[in-house]
VEXTORLUM-722521 format. One record per residue (C-alpha): residue in three letters; x, y, z. Coordinates in steps of 0.5 Angstrom, whole numbers, plus 500, padded with zeros to 3 digits. Layout:
<recs>
+------+-----+-----+-----+
! resn !  px !  py !  pz !
+------+-----+-----+-----+
!  ALA !   X !   Y !   Z !
...
+------+-----+-----+-----+
</recs>
This chain:
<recs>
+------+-----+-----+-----+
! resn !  px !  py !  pz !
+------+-----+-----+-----+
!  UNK ! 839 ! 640 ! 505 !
!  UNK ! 839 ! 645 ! 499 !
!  UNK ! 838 ! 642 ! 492 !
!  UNK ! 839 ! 646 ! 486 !
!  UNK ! 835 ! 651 ! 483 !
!  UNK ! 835 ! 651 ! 476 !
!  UNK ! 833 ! 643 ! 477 !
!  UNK ! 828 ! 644 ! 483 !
!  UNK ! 824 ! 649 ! 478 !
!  UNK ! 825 ! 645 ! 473 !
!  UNK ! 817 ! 644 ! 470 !
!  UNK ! 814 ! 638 ! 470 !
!  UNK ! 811 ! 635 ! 463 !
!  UNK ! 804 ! 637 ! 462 !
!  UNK ! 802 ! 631 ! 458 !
!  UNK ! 805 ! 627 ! 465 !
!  UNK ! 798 ! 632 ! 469 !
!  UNK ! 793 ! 629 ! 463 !
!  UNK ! 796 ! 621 ! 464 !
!  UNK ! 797 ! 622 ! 471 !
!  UNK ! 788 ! 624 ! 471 !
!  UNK ! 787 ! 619 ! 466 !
!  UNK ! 789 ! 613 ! 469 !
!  UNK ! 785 ! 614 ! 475 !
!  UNK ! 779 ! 615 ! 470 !
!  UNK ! 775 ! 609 ! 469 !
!  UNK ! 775 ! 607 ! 462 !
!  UNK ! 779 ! 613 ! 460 !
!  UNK ! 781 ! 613 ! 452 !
!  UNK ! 789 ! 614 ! 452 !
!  UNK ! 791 ! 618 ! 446 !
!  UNK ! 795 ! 621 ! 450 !
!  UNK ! 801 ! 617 ! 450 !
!  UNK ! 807 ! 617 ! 444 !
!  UNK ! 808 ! 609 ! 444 !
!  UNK ! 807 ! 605 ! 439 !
!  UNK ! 801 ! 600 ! 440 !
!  UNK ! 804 ! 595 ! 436 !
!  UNK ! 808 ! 589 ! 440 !
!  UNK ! 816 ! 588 ! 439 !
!  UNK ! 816 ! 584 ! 433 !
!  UNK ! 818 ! 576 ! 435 !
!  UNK ! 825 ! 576 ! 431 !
!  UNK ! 827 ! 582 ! 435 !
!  UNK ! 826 ! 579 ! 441 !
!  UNK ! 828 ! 572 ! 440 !
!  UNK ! 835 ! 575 ! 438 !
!  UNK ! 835 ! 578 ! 446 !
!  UNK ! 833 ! 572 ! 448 !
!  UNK ! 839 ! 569 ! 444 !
!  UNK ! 844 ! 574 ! 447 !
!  UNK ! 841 ! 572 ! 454 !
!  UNK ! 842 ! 564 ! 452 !
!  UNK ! 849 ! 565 ! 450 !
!  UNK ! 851 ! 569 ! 456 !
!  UNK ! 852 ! 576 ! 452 !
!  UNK ! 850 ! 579 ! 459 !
!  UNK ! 857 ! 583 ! 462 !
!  UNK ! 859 ! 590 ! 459 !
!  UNK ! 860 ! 592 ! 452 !
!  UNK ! 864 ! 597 ! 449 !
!  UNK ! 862 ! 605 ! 450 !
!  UNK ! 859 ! 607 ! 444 !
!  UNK ! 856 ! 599 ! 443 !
!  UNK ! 858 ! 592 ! 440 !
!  UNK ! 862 ! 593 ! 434 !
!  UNK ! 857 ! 588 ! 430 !
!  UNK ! 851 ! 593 ! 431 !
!  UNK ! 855 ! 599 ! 430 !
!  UNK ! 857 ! 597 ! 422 !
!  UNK ! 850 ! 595 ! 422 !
!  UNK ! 847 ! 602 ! 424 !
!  UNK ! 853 ! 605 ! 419 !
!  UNK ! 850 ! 601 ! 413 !
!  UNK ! 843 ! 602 ! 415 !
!  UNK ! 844 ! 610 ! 415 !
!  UNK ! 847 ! 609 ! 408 !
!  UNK ! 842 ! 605 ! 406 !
!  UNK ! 835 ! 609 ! 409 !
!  UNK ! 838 ! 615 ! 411 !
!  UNK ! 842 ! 617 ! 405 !
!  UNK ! 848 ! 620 ! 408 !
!  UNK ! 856 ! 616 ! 409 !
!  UNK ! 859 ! 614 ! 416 !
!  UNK ! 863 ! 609 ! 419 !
!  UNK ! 862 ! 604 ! 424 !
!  UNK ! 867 ! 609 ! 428 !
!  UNK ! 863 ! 615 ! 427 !
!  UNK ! 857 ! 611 ! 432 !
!  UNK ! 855 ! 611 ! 438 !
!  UNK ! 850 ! 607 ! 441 !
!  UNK ! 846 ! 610 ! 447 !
!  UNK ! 839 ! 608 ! 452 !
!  UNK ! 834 ! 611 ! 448 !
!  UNK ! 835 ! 617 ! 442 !
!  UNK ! 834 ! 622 ! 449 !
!  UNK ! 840 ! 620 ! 452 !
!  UNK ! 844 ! 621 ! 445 !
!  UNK ! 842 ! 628 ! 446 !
!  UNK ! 843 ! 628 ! 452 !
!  UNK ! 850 ! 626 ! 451 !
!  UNK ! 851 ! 630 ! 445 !
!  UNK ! 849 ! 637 ! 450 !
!  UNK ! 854 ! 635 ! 455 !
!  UNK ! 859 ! 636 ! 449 !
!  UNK ! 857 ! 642 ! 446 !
!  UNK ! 854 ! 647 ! 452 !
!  UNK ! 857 ! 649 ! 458 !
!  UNK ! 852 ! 653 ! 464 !
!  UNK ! 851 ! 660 ! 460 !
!  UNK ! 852 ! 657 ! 453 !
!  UNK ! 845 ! 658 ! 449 !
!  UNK ! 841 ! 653 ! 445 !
!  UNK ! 835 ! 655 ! 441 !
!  UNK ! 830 ! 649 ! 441 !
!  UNK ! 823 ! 649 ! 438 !
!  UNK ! 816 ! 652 ! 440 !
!  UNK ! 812 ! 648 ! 440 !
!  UNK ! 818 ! 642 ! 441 !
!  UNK ! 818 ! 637 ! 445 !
!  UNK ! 819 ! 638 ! 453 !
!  UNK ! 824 ! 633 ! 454 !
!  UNK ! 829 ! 639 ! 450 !
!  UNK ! 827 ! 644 ! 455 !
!  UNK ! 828 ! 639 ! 461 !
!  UNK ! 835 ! 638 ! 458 !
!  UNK ! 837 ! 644 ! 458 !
!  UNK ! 835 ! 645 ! 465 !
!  UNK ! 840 ! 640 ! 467 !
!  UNK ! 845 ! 643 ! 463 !
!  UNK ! 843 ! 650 ! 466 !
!  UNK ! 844 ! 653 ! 459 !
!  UNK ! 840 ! 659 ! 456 !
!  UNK ! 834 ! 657 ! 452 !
!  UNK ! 832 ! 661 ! 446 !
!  UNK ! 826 ! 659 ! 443 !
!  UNK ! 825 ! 659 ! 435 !
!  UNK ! 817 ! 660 ! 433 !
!  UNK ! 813 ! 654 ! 429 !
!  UNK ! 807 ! 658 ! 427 !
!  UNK ! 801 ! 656 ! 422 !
!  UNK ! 802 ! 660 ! 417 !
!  UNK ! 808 ! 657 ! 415 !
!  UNK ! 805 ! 650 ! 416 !
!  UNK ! 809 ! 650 ! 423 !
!  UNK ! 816 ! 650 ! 420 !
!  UNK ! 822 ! 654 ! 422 !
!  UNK ! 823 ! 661 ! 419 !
!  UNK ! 831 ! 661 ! 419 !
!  UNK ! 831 ! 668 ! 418 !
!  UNK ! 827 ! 669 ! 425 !
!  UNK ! 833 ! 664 ! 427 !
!  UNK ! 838 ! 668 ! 425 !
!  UNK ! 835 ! 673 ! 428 !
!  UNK ! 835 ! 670 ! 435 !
!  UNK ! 842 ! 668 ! 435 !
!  UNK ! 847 ! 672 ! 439 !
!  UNK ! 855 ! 671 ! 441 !
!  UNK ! 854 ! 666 ! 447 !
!  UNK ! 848 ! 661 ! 442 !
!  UNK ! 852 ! 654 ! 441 !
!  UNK ! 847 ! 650 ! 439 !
!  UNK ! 841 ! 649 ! 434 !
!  UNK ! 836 ! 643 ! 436 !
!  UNK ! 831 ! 641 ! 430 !
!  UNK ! 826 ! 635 ! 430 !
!  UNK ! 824 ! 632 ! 423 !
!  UNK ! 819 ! 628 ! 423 !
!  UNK ! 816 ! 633 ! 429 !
!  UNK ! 814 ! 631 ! 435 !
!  UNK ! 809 ! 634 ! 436 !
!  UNK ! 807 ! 636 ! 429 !
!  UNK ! 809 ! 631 ! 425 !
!  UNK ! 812 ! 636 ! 420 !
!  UNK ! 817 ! 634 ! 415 !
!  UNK ! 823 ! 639 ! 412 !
!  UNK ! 825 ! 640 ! 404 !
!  UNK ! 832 ! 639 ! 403 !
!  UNK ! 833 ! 646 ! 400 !
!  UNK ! 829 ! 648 ! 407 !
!  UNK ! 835 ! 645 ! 411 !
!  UNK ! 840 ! 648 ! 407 !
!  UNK ! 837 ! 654 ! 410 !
!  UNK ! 837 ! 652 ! 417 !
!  UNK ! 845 ! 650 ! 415 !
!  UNK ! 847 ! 656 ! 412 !
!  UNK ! 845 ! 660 ! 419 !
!  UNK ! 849 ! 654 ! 423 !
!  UNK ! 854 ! 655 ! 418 !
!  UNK ! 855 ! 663 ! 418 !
!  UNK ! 855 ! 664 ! 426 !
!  UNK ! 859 ! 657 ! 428 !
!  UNK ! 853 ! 653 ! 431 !
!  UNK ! 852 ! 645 ! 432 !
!  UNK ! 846 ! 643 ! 429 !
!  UNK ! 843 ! 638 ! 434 !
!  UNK ! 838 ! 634 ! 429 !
!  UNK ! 832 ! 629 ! 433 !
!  UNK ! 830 ! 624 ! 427 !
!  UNK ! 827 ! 619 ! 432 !
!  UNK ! 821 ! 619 ! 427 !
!  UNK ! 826 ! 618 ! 421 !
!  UNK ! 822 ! 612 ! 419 !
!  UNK ! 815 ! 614 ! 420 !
!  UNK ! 814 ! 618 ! 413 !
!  UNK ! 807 ! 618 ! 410 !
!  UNK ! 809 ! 622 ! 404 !
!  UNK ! 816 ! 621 ! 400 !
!  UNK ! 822 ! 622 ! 406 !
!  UNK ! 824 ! 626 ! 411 !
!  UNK ! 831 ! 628 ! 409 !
!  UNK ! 837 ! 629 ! 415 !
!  UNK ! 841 ! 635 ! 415 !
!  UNK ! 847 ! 630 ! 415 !
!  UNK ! 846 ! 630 ! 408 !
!  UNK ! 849 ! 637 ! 406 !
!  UNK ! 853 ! 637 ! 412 !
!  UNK ! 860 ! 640 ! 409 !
!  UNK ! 865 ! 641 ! 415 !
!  UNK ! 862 ! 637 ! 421 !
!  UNK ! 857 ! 640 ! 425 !
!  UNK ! 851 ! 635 ! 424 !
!  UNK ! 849 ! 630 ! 431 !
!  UNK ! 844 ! 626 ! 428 !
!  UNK ! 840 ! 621 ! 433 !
!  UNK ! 836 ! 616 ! 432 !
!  UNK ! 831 ! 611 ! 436 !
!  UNK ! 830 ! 604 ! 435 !
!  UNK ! 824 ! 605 ! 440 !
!  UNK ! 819 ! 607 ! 435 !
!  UNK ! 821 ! 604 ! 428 !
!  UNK ! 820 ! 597 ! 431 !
!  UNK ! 816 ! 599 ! 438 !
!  UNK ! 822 ! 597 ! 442 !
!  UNK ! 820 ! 602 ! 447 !
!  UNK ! 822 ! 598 ! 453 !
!  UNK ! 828 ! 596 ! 450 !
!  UNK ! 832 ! 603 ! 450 !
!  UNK ! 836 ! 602 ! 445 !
!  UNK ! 838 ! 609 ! 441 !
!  UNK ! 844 ! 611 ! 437 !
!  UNK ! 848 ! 618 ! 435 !
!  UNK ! 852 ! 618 ! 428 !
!  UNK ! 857 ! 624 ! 429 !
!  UNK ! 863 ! 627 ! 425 !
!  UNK ! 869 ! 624 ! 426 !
!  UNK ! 872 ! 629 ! 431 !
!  UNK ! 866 ! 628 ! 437 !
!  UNK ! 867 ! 620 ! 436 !
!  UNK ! 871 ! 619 ! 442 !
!  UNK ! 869 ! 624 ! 445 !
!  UNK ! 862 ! 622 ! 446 !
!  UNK ! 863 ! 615 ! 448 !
!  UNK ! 867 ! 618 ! 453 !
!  UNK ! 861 ! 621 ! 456 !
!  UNK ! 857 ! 615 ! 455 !
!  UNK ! 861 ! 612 ! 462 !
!  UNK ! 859 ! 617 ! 466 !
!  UNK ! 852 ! 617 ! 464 !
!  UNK ! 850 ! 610 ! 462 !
!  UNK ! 857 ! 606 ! 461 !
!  UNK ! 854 ! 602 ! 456 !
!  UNK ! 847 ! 600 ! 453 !
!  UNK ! 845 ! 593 ! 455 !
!  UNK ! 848 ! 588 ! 452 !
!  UNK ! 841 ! 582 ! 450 !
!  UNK ! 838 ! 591 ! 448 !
!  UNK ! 844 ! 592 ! 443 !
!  UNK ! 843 ! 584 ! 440 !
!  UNK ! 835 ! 585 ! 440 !
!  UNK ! 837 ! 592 ! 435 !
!  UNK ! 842 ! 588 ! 431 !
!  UNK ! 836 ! 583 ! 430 !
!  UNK ! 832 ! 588 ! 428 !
!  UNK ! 837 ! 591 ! 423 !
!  UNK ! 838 ! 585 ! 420 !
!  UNK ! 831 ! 581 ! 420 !
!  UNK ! 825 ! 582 ! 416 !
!  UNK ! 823 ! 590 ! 415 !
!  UNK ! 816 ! 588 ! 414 !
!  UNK ! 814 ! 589 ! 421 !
!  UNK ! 816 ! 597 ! 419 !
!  UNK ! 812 ! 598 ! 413 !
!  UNK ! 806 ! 594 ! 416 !
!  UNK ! 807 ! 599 ! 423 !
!  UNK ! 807 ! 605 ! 417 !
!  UNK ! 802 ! 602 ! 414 !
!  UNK ! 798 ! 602 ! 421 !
!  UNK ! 799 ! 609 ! 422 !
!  UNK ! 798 ! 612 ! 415 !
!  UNK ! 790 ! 609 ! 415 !
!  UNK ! 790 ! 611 ! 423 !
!  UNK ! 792 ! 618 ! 420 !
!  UNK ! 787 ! 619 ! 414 !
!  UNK ! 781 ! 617 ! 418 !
!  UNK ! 782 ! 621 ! 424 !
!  UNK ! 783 ! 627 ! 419 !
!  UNK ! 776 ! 625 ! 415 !
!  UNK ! 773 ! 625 ! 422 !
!  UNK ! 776 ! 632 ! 423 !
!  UNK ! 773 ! 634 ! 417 !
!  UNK ! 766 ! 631 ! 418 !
!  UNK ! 766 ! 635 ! 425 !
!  UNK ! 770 ! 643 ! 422 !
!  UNK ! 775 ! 641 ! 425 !
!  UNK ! 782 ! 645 ! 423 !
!  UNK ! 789 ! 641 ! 424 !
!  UNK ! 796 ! 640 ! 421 !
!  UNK ! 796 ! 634 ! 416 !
!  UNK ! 801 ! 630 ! 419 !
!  UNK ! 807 ! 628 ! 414 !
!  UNK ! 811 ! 623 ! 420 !
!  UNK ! 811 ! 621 ! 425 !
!  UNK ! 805 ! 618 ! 429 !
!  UNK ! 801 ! 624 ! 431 !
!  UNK ! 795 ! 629 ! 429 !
!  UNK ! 795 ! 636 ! 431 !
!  UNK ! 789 ! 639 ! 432 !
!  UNK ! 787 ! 646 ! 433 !
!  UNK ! 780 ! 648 ! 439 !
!  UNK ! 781 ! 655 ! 437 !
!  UNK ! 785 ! 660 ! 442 !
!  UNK ! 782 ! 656 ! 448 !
!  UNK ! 786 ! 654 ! 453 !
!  UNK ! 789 ! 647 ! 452 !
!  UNK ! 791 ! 644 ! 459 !
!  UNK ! 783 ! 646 ! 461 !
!  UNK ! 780 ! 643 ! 454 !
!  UNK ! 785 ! 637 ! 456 !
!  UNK ! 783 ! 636 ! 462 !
!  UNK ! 775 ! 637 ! 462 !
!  UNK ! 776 ! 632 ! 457 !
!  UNK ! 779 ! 627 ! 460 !
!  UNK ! 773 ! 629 ! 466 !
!  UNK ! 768 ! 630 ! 461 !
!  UNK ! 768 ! 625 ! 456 !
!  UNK ! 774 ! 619 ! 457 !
!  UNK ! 779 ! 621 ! 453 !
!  UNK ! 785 ! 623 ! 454 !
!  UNK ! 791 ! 627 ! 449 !
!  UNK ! 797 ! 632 ! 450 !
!  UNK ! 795 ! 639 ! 450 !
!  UNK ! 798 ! 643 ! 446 !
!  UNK ! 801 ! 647 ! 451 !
!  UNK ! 805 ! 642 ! 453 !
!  UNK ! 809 ! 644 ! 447 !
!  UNK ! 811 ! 650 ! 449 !
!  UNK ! 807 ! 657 ! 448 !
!  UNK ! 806 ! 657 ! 441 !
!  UNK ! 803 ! 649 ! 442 !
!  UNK ! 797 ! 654 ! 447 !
!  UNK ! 790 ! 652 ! 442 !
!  UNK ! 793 ! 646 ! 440 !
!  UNK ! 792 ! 639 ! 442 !
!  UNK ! 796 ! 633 ! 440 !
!  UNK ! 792 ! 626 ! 438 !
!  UNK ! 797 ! 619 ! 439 !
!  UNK ! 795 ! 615 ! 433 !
!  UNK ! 798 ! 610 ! 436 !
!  UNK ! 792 ! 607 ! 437 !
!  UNK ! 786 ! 603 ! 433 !
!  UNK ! 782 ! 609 ! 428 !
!  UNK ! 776 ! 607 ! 432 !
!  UNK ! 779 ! 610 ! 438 !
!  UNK ! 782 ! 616 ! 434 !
!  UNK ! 776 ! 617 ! 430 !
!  UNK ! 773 ! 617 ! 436 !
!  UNK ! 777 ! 622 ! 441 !
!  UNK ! 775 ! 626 ! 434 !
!  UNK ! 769 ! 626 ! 436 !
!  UNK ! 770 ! 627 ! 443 !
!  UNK ! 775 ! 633 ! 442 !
!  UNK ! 768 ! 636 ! 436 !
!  UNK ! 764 ! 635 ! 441 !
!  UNK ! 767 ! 639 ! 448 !
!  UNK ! 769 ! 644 ! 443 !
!  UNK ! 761 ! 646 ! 441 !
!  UNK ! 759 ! 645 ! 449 !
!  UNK ! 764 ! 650 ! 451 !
+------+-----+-----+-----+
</recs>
């Protein structure tokens, strides 16, 4: 029987290589792994449990509960600084599945997407699936890994449908200016593009905000998606969502039944419970996160280590010097017990690199530091 090439060749995630080696090494440090550390906090899932008590356990709507969609649609006014109506969202297993589903709208086989490098892989996984075209848009150093939108302009063609941006970046932990995005949405705007925008992270800023493109977006070319999943460590629960111009609504929850036809319903409930509970679990994650951050970076600096100051998310990109990031991951996790993400893994421009989870104690952050300085000297 033959299967389909393009999902057949499709490569494996190389963080999957490291995490595979670590958990058959005894006492292996993880610092590898994107997840916060953090349990989901008790109202939260008290607010599952209720649902599953009251029997709020068949099906839902497509696109999600009525009542947790209007508290998406004020949580995005009040966070995210932009206006949606409670129509214009659509619950989804997880942001990667909001993306997914947005792809399936926009890109047929042939069509082109530019995806970021370094980026996260699932991107490049998805485009697979779809067999779409990938043209990859270079993060580099000296631009303190941001996109350049000229060299994005550049690489457009008549068959690109599709720009994917990641704020804060996963892996980089990058963060745009509002007059960076309005570039980036001048080029969409010039060549008719969708801009796919993966704001996962949306709630995880260290320094000021990480602005959506959704907030210049004029004439409806913005897809936004969110997660529960690490703002409130709801990993396991898969509960996303995607905000969307008014003329995709009804298309992309049709497309939710083939997919997933809906989310669980207790999940759904779980995320109301976390939308209108307390939000000091948040500040203390973010809190959490921030000092991990400022003690992994004195660390670094302690050891001449040179990294990305990360401005979101939960990571910290490191530089090991033009070596061979798969090769330095694994002789660490063989050599010294600790595990993280080679850069590579990210794409090309990610080879050099590597990236800590600060989803972690600073103790052991600060220690895989000293683990990373140490490998470094010794090869």
């Amino acid at each position: 029987m033959k299967n389909r090439d393009s999902v057949k060749s499709m490569p494996r995630s190389g963080i999957r290589e490291i995490m595979d080696l670590a958990w058959r090494t005894p006492d292996c440090l993880h610092l590898e792994v994107g997840e916060p550390d953090f349990g989901t906090p008790e109202h939260i899932r008290e607010g599952g449990v209720r649902a599953i008590q009251e029997g709020k356990t068949r099906y839902t709507p497509n696109a999600g509960i009525p009542e947790l969609r209007a508290a998406l649609a004020e949580k995005i006014h009040r966070v995210n600084g932009y206006e949606v109506d409670a129509q214009q969202i659509v619950v989804s297993s997880g942001a990667v599945e909001a993306i997914y589903a947005s792809l399936v709208t926009m890109l047929s086989p042939g069509d082109e997407i530019l995806l970021p490098d370094p980026g996260w892989p699932n991107f490049r996984m998805m485009a697979d699936l779809l067999s779409a075209n990938i043209i990859y848009y270079p993060l580099r150093p000296e631009n303190g890994f941001l996109p350049d939108p000229q060299e994005i302009a550049d690489r457009i063609t008549s068959k690109t449908r599709v720009l994917l941006v990641n704020f804060p970046s996963n892996p980089l932990g990058s963060v745009p200016t509002v007059g960076l995005l309005k570039e980036l949405y001048e080029v969409a705007q010039a060549h008719d593009l969708w801009i796919v925008s993966d704001e996962c992270y949306d709630q995880i800023v260290f320094d000021g905000t990480s602005p959506s493109p959704a907030i210049i977006d004029s004439d409806g070319r913005v897809i936004s998606t969110y997660s529960f999943s690490k703002t409130y460590a709801m990993t396991g629960w898969r509960v996303g969502y995607a905000a969307v111009p008014p003329q995709v609504a009804d298309i992309l929850s049709k497309v939710q039944e083939p997919l997933i036809s809906c989310v669980s319903g207790p999940a759904q409930y779980a995320a109301l419970s976390a939308l209108e509970g307390p939000q000091q679990c948040v500040t203390e994650m973010v809190d959490a996160y921030r000092s991990r951050r400022d003690a992994a970076l004195a660390a670094c600096n302690e050891s001449g280590l040179t990294y990305l100051v990360p401005q979101g998310a939960f990571y910290l990109w490191l530089s090991i010097e033009h070596r061979d990031s798969l090769k330095f991951a694994l002789d660490l996790v063989d050599r010294k017990k600790v595990a993280i993400a080679p850069g590579s893994a990210f794409g090309e421009n990610g080879n050099g690199w590597l990236r800590i989870s600060l989803a972690n104690s600073a103790d052991s952050v600060v220690k895989g530091v000293h683990a990373i300085a140490e490998l470094r000297a010794e090869s």
